[in-house]
N, C-alpha and C positions, 0 to 999 in steps of 0.2 A: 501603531498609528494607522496601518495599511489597513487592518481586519475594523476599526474602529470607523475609516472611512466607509467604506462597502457596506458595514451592517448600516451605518447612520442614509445612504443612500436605496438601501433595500427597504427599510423601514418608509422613507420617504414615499418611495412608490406602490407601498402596500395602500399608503393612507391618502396618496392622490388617484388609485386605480378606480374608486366607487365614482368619483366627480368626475375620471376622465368619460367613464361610462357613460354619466349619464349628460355629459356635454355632446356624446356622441349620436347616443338615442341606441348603442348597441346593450347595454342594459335595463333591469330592471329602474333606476333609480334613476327620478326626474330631480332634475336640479332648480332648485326654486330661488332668488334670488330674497334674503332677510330685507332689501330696499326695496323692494317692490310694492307698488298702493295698488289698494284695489279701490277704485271710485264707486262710493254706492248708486246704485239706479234709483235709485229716490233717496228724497230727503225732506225733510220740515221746512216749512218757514212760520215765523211766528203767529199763533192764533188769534184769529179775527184779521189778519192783515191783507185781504185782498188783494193778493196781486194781481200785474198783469203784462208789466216789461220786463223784458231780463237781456242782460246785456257781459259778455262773456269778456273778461281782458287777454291777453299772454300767458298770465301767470295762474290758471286754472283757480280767480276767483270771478265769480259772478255777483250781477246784482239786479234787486228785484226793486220795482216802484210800489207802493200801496193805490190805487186807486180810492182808498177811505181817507187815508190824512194826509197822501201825497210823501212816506220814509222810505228811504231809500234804505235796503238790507245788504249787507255783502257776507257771502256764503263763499267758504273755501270747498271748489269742488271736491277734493282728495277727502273730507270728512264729511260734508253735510253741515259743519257747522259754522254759523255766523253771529254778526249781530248789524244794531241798526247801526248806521253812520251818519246819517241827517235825521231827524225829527219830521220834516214837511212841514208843509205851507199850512194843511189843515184841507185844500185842495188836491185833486189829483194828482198821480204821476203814473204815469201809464206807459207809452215807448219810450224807448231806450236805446243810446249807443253810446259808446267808450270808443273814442280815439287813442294814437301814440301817445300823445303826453298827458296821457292816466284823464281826462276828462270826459266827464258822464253827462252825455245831452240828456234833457227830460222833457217831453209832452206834459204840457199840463193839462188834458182833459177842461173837465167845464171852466177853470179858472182861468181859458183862455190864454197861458203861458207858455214862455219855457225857461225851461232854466239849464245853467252849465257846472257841476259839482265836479270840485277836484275830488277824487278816489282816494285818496290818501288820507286825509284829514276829514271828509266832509262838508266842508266850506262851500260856500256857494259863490262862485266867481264870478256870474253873471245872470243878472233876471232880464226879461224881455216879454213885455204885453203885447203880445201879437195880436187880437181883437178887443175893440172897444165894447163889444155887443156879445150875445148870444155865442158860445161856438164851443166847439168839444176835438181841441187838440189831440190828435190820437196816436201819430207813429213819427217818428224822423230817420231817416237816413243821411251817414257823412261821404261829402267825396272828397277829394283832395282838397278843392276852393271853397266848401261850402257846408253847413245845414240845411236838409230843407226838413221843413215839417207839414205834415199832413191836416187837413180840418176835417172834419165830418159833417158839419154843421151847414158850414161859406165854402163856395167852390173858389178856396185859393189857396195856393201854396204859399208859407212861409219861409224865406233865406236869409241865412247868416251869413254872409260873406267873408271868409277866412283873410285877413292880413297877409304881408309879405311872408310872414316866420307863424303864420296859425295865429295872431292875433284875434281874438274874437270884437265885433265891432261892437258899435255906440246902438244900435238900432237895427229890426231887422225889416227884409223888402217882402213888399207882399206881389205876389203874382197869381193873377188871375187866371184859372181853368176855363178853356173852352175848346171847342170841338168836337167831340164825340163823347166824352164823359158828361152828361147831362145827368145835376142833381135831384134827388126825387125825394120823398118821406122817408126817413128812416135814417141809418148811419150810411153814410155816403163814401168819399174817401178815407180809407182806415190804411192798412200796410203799404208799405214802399222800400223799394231797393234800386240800385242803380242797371241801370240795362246790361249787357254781357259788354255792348261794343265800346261802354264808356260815355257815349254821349245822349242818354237820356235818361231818366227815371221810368222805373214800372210803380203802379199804383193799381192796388185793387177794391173794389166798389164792394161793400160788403151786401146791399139792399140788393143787387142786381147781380151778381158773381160776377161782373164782368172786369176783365182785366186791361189796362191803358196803357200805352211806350205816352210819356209826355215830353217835349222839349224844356228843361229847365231854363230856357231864356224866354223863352214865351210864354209858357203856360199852354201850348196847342198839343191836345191830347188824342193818340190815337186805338182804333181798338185793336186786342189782338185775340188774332185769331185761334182759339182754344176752346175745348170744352166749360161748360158753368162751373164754376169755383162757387155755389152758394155758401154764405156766412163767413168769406173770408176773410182773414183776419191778418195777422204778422205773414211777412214773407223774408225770406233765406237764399239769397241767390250767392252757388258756388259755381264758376268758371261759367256754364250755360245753362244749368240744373237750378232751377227756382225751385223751393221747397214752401208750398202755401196752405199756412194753417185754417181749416175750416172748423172753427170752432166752436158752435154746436153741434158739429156733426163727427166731433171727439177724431177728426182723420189731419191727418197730412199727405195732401196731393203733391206728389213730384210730376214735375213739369220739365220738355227740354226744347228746349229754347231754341230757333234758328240764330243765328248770330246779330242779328238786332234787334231780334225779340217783337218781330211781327207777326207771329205765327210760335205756339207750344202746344207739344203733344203728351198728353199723361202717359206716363210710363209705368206708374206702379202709387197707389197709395197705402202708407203707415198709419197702422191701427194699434191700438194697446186695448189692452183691459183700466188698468189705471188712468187712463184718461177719462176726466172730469172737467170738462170744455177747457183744454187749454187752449190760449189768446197768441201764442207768440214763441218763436224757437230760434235759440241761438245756438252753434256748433263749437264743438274744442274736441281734438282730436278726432276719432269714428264714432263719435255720439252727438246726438240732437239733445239737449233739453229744453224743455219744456212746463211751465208753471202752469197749473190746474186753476183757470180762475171761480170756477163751480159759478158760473153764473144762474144755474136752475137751482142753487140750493142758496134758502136763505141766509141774509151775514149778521153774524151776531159777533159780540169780543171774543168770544172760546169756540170758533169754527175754527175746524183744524185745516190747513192748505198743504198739498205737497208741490213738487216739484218732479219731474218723470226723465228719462232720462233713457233715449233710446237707441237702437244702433241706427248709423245712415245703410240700412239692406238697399 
C-alpha cells in the first residue's frame, strides 16, 4: 500500500511538472488557458446597414443604429456575431447610449426623435418628438438625472429628466444654446460627453472644430481652449482623457482635459489603416471600437460595413 502510495504521488508530479513550469515562465511550455476568448479586431455588421452609434453594455455586447431605417443591431463582442433586435422607424438612429437597467437611448437624426429601447427584447419604451420642424438629432449623453441630446440643425439641447428610481418622463425639456457656441452652415452641434468635474456637458461643433463646457441648466456655452478637432464627431471621455473622433479624417484625437475641461491639450492621435470614416467610439476593457460609416463611399443594400476595434496606446 506504501510503494502504491509514493508511485501514485511520483507519477502525480511527473504530470504536474510541465504546467508548474510553465506557470512559472522557468520553462519552455506556455500555459494557455482552454477558456480564454480572443475578441476579433473587426467584425461585420449587416450589409447596406449604415451605421453610425454604438453603444457598449457590461456584458461585452454592443449595439449599432442604422442611420438608413433607423435597426438597432446587437453584436456579441467575444464573436462578431449578432443580429437585429428592433426593425426601426424607417428614420434614423444614429447616437447611442445604454444605461444600468439595459436601456438604449437613440438620436433620431432627420426624424427629429428619440427614442428608449429595452436591450433585452427590443421593445420600445418610450418615443419623444423633440422638434416640430427641420432638425437632425445627432448624439446624447446619460448622467445620473438625465438625457441630454444633441441637434445639429437648432441650437438646443434636448432633456429627459430621470424620475426618483430612473423613471423616464412624459416629455422632454428643451434648452436653449447660447454664448460662445454660435450656429453656422453645416452640422453644428454633433458628440457630447459629460465634463471630468460632473457639472457640465462637453459638446463639439463639427463645422468649426471647436469644442464647448455647456452648463446643462442653462444652455450657456463656453469655449475650450484646445487645438481644432475639424470633422468631429462622437466623443469618449474616461476620468480627464476625452477621446474625439474626427471622422473624415479617419483619426481619433486624445485630449487631457484640466479638471473642468476649460483648457485640453492633444497628447497623441490613433490611426488605423481600416479605418473608413468612422462617426463614434465606445470602450470595453483596453479597446476602443469603432463603426466605419464610409460616408465617402456610396450606400447601396450589399455595401459591406465593419466595425474596428482598437487598443487605448
Amino acid at each position: 500500500m506504501k510503494l502504491a502510495v509514493v508511485l501514485a504521488g511520483f507519477l502525480a508530479a511527473l504530470v504536474a511538472a510541465p504546467v508548474a513550469a510553465a506557470e512559472t515562465g522557468s520553462g519552455p511550455v506556455q500555459a494557455v488557458s482552454a477558456s480564454k476568448t480572443v475578441f476579433p479586431t473587426e467584425f461585420s455588421l449587416p450589409d447596406g446597414f449604415q451605421p453610425e452609434g454604438i453603444a457598449i453594455g457590461l456584458d461585452a455586447t454592443a449595439y449599432f443604429g442604422s442611420r438608413a431605417t433607423g435597426a438597432i443591431y446587437r453584436a456579441d463582442l467575444r464573436t462578431g456575431q449578432g443580429q437585429i433586435i428592433n426593425p426601426g422607424p424607417g428614420t434614423p438612429s444614429l447616437g447611442l447610449k445604454i444605461d444600468g437597467r439595459g436601456r438604449l437611448f437613440v438620436s433620431g437624426g432627420t426624424g427629429g426623435d428619440a427614442r428608449v429601447i429595452d436591450t433585452r427584447t427590443g421593445e420600445v419604451l418610450a418615443s419623444y418628438q423633440l422638434a416640430s420642424g427641420v432638425a437632425f438629432i445627432n448624439d446624447v449623453v446619460l448622467t445620473r438625472h438625465a438625457a441630454y441630446f444633441t441637434d445639429s440643425t437648432n441650437p438646443v439641447l434636448y432633456k429627459l429628466p430621470f424620475g426618483r428610481h430612473g423613471e423616464l418622463p412624459a416629455e422632454a425639456v428643451q434648452i436653449p444654446l447660447s454664448g460662445d457656441l454660435v450656429y453656422a452652415t453645416g452640422i453644428n452641434s454633433n458628440g457630447i460627453a459629460p465634463a471630468p468635474d460632473g457639472k457640465a456637458l462637453l459638446v463639439i461643433q463639427s463645422n468649426t472644430g471647436k469644442l464647448f463646457r455647456v452648463n446643462p441648466q442653462t444652455g450657456v456655452s463656453t469655449l475650450v481652449d484646445t487645438e481644432s478637432l475639424a470633422n468631429g464627431d462622437g466623443l469618449l471621455l474616461e476620468d480627464r482623457t476625452l477621446y474625439v473622433v474626427q471622422n473624415r479624417l479617419n483619426t481619433v484625437t486624445v485630449l487631457h482635459l484640466d479638471r473642468h475641461a476649460k483648457s485640453g491639450k492633444v497628447v497623441r492621435n490613433l490611426v488605423d489603416a481600416r479605418f473608413d470614416v468612422p462617426t463614434t467610439v465606445a470602450a470595453f476593457r483596453d479597446r476602443l471600437y469603432l463603426p466605419n460609416a464610409r460616408f465617402t463611399t456610396t450606400p447601396t443594400p450589399t455595401t459591406p460595413y465593419t466595425v474596428v476595434a482598437i487598443k487605448r496606446r
